[in-house]
RODORO-599065 format. One line per field, with one value per residue (C-alpha): residue number from 0; residue in one letter; z negated, x, y. Coordinates in steps of 0.2 Angstrom, whole numbers, plus 5000, padded with zeros to 4 digits. Example, Ala and Ser with C-alpha at 12.3 -4.5 7.8 and 13.67 -1.06 7.14 Angstrom:
// residues 2
i	c(0, 1)
aa	c(A, S)
Z	c(4961, 4964)
X	c(5062, 5068)
Y	c(4978, 4995)
This chain:
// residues 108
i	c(0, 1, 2, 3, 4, 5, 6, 7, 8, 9, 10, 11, 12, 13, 14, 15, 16, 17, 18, 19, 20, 21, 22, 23, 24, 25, 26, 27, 28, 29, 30, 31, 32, 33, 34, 35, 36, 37, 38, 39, 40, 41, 42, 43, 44, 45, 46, 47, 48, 49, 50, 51, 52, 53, 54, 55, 56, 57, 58, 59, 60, 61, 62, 63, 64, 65, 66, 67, 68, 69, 70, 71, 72, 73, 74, 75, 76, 77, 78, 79, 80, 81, 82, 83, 84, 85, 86, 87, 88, 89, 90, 91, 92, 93, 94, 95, 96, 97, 98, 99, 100, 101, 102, 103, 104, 105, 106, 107)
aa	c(X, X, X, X, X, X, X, X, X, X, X, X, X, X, X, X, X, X, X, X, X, X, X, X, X, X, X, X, X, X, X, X, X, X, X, X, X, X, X, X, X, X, X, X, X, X, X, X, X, X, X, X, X, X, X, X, X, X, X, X, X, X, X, X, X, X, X, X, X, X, X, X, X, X, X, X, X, X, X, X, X, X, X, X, X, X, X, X, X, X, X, X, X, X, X, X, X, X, X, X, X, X, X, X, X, X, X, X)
Z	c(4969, 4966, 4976, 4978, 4967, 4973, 4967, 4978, 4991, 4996, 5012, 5010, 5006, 5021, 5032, 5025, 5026, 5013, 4999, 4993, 4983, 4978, 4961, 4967, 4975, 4961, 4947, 4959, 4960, 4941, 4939, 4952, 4964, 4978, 4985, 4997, 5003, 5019, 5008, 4999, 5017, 5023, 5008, 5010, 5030, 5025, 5012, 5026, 5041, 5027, 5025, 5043, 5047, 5032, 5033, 5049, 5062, 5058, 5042, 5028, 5020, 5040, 5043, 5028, 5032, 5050, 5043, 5032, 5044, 5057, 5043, 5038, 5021, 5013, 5022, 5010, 4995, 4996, 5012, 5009, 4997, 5008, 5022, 5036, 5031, 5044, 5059, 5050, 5053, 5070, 5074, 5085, 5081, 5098, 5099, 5115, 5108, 5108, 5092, 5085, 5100, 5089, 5084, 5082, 5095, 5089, 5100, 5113)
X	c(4816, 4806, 4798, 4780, 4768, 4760, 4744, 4741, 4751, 4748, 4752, 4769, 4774, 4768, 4774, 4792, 4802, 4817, 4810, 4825, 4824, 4837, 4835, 4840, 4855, 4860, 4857, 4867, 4882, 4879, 4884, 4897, 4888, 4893, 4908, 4911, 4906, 4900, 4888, 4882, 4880, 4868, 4858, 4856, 4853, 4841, 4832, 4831, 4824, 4810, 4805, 4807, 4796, 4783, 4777, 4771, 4783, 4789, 4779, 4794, 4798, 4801, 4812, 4821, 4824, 4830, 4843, 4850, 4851, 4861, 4872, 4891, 4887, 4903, 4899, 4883, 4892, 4908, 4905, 4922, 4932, 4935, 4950, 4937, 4926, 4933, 4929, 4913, 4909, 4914, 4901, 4886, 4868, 4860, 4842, 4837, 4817, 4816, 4815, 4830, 4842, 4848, 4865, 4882, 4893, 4910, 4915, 4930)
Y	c(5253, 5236, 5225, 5230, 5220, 5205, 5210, 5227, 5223, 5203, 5205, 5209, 5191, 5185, 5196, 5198, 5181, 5187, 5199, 5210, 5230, 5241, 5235, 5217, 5223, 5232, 5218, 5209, 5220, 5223, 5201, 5200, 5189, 5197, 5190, 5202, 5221, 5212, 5200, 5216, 5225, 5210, 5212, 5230, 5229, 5214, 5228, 5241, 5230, 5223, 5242, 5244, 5228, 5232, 5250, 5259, 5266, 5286, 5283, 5291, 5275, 5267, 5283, 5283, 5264, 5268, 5278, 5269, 5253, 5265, 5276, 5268, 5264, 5270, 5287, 5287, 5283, 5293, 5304, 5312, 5302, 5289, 5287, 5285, 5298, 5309, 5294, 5293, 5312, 5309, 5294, 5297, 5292, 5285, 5280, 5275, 5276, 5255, 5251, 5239, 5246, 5261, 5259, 5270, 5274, 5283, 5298, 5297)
């Protein structure tokens, strides 16, 4: 996904600080310029909170957004080829309806 264009949707450039999209994160990955997974997590989590910032709460896009802030990425990618896909499964989605206090909480 790209960045949505400057000339339909102005007001996105001055209400989010950091522009990134999808097809950012992807060139980047694509040139080796991440120097770590965490580097590519912040981009991604930076990604997700614009769409969460941007568009209007429990539209789709803001939804769609709040998941993917809250979901262990690797589970996304490879939900059962990876060694902690089993933890993963066993993680607990909590929202406590404030927005920005959602978070993950792993099952005793």
């Amino acid at each position: 996904m790209r960045l949505p264009s400057k000339r339909h949707y102005p007001d996105y450039y001055g209400i989010i600080q950091q522009p990134i999209c999808l097809d950012d994160i992807k060139q980047k990955i694509d040139d080796g310029l991440y120097n770590s997974l965490d580097d590519t997590r912040q981009d991604f989590d930076l990604c997700f909170s614009n769409a969460k910032k941007y568009n209007q709460k429990n539209s789709q896009i803001w939804l769609d957004a709040k998941f993917l802030l809250v979901r262990p990425l690797f589970a996304l990618c490879c939900p059962d080829c990876s060694p902690l896909a089993e933890i993963c499964k066993q993680g607990v989605y909590e929202d406590d309806g404030k927005e920005g206090q959602e978070e993950w909480r792993w099952r005793r």
